[in-house]
PDB file of N, CA, C and O in Angstrom, chain B, residues numbered from 101:
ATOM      1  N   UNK B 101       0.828  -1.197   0.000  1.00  0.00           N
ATOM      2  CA  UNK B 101       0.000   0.000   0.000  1.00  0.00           C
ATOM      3  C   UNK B 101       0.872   1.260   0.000  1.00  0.00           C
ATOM      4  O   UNK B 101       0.725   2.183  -0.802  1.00  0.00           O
ATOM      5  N   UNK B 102       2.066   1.202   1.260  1.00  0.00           N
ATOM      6  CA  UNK B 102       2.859   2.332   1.034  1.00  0.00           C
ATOM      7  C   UNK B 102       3.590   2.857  -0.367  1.00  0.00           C
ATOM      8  O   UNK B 102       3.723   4.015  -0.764  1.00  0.00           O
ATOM      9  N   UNK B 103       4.000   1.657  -0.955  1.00  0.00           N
ATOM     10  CA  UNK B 103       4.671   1.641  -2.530  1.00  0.00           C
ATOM     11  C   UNK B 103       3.369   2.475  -3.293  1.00  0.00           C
ATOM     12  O   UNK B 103       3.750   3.645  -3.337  1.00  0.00           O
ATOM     13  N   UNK B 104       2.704   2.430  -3.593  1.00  0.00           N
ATOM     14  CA  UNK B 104       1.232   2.383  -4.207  1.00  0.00           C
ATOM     15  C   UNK B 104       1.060   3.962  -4.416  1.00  0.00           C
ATOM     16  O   UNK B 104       0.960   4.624  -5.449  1.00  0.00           O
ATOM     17  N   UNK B 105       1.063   4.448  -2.613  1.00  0.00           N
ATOM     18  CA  UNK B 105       0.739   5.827  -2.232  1.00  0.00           C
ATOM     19  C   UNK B 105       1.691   6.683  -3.111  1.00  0.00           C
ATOM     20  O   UNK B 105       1.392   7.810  -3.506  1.00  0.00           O
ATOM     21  N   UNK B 106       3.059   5.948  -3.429  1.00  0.00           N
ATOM     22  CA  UNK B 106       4.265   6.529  -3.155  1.00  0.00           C
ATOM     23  C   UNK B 106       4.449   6.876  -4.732  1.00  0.00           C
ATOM     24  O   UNK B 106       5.145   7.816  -5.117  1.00  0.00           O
ATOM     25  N   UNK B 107       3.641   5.878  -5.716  1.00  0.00           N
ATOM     26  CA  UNK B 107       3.753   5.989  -7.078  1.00  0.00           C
ATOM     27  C   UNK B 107       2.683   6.994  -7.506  1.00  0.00           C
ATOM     28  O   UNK B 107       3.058   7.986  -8.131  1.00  0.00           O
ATOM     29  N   UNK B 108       1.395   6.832  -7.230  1.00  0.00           N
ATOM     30  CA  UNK B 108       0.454   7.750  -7.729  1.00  0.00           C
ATOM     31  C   UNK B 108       0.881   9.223  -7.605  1.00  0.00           C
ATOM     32  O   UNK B 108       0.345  10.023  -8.371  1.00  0.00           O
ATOM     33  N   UNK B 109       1.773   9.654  -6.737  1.00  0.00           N
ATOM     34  CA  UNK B 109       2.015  11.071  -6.095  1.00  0.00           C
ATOM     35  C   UNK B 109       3.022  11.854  -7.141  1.00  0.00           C
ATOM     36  O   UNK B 109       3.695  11.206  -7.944  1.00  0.00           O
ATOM     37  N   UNK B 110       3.069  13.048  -7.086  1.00  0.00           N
ATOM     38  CA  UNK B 110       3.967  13.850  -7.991  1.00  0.00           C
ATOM     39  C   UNK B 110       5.436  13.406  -7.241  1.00  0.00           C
ATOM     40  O   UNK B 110       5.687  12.807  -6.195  1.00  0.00           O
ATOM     41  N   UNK B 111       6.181  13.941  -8.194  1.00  0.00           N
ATOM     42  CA  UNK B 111       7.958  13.373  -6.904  1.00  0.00           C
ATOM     43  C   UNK B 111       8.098  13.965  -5.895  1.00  0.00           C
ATOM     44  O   UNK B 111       8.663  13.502  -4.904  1.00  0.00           O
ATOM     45  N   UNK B 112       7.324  15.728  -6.031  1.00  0.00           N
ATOM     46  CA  UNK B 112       7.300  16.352  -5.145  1.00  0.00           C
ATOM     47  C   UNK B 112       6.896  16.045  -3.627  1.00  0.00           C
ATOM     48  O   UNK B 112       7.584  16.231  -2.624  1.00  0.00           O
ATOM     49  N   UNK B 113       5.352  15.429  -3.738  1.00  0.00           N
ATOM     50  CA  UNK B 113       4.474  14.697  -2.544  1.00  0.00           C
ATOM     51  C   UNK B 113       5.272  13.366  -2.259  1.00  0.00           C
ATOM     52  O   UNK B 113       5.240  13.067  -1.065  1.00  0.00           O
ATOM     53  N   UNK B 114       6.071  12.380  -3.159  1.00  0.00           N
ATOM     54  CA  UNK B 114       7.134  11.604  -2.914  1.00  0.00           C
ATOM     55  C   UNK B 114       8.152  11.959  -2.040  1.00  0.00           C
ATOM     56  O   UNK B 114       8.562  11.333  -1.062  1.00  0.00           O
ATOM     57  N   UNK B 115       8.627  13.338  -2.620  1.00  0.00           N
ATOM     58  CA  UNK B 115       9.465  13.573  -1.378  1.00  0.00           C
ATOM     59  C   UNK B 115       9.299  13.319  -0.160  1.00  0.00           C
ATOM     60  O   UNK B 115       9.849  12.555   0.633  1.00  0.00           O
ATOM     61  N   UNK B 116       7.825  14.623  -0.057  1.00  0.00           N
ATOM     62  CA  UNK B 116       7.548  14.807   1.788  1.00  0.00           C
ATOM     63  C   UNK B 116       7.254  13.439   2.699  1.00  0.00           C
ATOM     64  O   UNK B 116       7.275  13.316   3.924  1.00  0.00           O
ATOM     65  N   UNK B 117       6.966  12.424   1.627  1.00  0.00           N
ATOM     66  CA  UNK B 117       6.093  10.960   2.382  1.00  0.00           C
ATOM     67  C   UNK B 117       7.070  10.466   2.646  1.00  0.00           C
ATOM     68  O   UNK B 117       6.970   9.741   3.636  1.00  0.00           O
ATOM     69  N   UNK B 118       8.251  10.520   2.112  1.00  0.00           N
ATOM     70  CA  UNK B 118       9.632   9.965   2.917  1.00  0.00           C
ATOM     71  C   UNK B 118      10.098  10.537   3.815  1.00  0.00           C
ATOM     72  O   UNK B 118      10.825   9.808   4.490  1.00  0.00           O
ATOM     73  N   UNK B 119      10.006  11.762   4.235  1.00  0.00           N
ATOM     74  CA  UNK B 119      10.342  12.808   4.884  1.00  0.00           C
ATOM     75  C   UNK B 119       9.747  12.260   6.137  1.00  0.00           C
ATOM     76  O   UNK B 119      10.454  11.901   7.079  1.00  0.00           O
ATOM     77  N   UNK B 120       8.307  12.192   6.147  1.00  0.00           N
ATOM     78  CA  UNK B 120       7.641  12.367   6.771  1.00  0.00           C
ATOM     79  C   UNK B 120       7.936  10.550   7.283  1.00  0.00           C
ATOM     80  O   UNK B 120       8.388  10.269   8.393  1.00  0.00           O
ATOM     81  N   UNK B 121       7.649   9.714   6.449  1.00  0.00           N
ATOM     82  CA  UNK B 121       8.138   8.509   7.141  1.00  0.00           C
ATOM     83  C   UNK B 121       9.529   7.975   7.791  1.00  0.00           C
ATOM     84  O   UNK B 121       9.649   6.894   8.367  1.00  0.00           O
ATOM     85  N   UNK B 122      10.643   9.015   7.575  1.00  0.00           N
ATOM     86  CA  UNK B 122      11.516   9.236   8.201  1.00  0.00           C
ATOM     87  C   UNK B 122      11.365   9.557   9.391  1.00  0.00           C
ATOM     88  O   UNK B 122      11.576   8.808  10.345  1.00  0.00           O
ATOM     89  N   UNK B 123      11.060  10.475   9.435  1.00  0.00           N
ATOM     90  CA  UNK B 123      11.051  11.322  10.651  1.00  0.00           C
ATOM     91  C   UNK B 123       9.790  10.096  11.796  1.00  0.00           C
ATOM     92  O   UNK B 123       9.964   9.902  12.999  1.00  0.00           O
ATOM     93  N   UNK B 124       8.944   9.644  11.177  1.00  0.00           N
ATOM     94  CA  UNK B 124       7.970   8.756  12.368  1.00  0.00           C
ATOM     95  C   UNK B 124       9.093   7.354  12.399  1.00  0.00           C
ATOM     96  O   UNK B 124       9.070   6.650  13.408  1.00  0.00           O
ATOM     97  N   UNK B 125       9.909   7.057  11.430  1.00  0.00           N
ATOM     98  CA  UNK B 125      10.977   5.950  12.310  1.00  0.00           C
ATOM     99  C   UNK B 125      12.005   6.157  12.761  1.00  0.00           C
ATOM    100  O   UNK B 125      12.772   5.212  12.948  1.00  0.00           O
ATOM    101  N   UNK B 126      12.471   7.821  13.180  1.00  0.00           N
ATOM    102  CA  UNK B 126      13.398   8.143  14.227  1.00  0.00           C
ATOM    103  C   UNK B 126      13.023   8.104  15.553  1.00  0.00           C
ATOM    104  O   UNK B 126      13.722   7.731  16.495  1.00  0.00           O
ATOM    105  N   UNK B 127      11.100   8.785  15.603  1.00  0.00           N
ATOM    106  CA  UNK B 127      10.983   9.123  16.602  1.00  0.00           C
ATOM    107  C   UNK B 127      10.289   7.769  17.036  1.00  0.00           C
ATOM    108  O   UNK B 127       9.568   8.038  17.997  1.00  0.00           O
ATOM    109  N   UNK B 128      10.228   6.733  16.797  1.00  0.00           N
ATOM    110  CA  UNK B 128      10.065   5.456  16.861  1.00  0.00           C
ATOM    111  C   UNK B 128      10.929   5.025  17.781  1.00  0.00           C
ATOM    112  O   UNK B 128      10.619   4.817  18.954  1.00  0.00           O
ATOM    113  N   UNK B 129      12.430   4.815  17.141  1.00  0.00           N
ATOM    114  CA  UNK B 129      13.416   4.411  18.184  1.00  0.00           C
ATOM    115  C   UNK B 129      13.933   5.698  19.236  1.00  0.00           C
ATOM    116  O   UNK B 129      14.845   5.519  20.043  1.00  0.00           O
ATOM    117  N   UNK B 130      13.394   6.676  19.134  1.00  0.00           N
ATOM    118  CA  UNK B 130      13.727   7.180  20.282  1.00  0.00           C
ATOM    119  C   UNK B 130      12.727   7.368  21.382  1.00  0.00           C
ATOM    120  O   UNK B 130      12.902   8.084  22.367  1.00  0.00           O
ATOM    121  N   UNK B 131      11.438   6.503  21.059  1.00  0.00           N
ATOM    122  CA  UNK B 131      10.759   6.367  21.850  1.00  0.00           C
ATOM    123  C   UNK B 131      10.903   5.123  22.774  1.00  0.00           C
ATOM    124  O   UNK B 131      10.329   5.128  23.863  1.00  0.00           O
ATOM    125  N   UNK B 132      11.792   3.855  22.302  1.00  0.00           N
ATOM    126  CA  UNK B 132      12.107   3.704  22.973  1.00  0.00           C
ATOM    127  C   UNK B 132      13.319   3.719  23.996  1.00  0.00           C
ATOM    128  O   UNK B 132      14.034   2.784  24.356  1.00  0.00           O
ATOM    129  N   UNK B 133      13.333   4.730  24.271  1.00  0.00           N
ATOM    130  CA  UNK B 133      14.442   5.381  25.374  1.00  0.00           C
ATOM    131  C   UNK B 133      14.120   6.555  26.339  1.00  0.00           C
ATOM    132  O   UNK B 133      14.849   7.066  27.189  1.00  0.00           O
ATOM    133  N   UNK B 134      12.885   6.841  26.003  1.00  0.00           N
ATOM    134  CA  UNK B 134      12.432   8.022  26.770  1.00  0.00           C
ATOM    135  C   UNK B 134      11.540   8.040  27.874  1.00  0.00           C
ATOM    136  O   UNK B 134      10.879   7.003  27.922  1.00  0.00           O
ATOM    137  N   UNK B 135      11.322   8.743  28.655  1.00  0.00           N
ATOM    138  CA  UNK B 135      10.237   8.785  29.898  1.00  0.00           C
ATOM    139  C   UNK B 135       8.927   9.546  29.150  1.00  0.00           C
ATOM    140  O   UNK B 135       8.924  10.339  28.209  1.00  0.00           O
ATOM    141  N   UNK B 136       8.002   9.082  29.811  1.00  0.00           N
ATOM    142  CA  UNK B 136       6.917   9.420  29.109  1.00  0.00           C
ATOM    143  C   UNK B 136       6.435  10.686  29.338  1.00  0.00           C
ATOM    144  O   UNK B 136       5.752  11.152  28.426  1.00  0.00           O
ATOM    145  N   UNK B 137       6.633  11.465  30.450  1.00  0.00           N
ATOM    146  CA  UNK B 137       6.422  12.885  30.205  1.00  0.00           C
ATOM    147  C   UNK B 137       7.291  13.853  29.014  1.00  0.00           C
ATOM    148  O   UNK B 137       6.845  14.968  28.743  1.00  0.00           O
ATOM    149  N   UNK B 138       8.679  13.291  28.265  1.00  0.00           N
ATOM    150  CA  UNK B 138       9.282  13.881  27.262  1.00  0.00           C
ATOM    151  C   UNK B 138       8.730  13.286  26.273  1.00  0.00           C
ATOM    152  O   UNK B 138       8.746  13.919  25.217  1.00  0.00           O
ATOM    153  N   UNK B 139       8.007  11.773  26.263  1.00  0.00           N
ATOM    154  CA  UNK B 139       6.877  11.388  25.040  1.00  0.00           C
ATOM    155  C   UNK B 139       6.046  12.890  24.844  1.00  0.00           C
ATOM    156  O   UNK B 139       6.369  13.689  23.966  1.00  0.00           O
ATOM    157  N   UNK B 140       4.894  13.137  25.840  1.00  0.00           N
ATOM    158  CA  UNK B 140       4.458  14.547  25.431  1.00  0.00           C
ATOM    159  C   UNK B 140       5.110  15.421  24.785  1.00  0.00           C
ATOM    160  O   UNK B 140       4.710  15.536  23.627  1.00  0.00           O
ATOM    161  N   UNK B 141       6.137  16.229  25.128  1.00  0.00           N
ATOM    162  CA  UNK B 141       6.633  16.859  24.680  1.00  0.00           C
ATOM    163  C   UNK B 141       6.733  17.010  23.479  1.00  0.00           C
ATOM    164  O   UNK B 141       6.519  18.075  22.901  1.00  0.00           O
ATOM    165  N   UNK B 142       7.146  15.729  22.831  1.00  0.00           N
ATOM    166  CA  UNK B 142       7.868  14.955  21.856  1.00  0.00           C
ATOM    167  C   UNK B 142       6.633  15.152  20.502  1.00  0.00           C
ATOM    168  O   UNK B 142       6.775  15.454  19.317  1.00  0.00           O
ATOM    169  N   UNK B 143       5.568  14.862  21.231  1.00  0.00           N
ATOM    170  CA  UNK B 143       4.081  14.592  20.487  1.00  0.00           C
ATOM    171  C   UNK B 143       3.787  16.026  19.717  1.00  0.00           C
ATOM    172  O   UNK B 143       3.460  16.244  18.550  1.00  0.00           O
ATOM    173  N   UNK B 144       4.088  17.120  21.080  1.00  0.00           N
ATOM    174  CA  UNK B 144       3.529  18.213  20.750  1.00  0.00           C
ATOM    175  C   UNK B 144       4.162  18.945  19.391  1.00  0.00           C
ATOM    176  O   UNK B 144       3.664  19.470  18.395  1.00  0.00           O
ATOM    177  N   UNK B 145       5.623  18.689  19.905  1.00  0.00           N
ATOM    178  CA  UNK B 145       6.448  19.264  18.907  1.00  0.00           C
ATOM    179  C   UNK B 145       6.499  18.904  17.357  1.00  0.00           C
ATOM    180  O   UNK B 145       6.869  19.724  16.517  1.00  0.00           O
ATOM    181  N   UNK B 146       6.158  17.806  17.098  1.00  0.00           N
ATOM    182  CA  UNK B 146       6.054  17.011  15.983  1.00  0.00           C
ATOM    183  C   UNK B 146       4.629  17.285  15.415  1.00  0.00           C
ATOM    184  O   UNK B 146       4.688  17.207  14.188  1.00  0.00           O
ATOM    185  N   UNK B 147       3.445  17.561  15.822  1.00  0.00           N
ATOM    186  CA  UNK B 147       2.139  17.905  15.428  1.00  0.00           C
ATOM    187  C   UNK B 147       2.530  19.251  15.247  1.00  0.00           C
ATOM    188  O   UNK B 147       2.151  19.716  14.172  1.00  0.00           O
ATOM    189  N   UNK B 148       3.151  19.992  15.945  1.00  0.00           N
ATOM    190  CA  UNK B 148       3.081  21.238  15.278  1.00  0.00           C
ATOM    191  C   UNK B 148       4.512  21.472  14.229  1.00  0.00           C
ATOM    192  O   UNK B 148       4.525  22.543  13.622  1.00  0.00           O
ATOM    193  N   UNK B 149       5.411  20.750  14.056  1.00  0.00           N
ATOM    194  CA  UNK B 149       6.263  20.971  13.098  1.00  0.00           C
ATOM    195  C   UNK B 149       5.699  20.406  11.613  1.00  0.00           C
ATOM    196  O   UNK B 149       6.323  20.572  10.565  1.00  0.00           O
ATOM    197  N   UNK B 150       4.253  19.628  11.727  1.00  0.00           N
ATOM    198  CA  UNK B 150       4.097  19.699   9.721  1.00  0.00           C
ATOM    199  C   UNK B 150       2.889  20.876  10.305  1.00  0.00           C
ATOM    200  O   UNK B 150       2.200  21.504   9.500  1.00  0.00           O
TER     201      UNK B 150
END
């Protein structure tokens, strides 16, 4: 399905979906290492950075 999304899209919207799926499997493994009140943090900052 992800391949799929990834073809229909201009290269442009290709870009950001890697971008963007980058960035959710960094903060993936750095979730696990964190205390869960910097999870919040973590949440907030990322909803408001797209």
């Amino acid at each position: 399905m992800e391949s799929r999304l990834l073809n229909q899209s201009t290269h442009h919207d290709r870009l950001i979906m890697r971008h963007i799926l980058a960035q959710f499997k960094r903060i993936l493994k750095e979730l696990e290492t964190i205390t869960p009140n910097y999870y919040d943090g973590l949440v907030m900052q990322c909803l408001g950075g797209f």
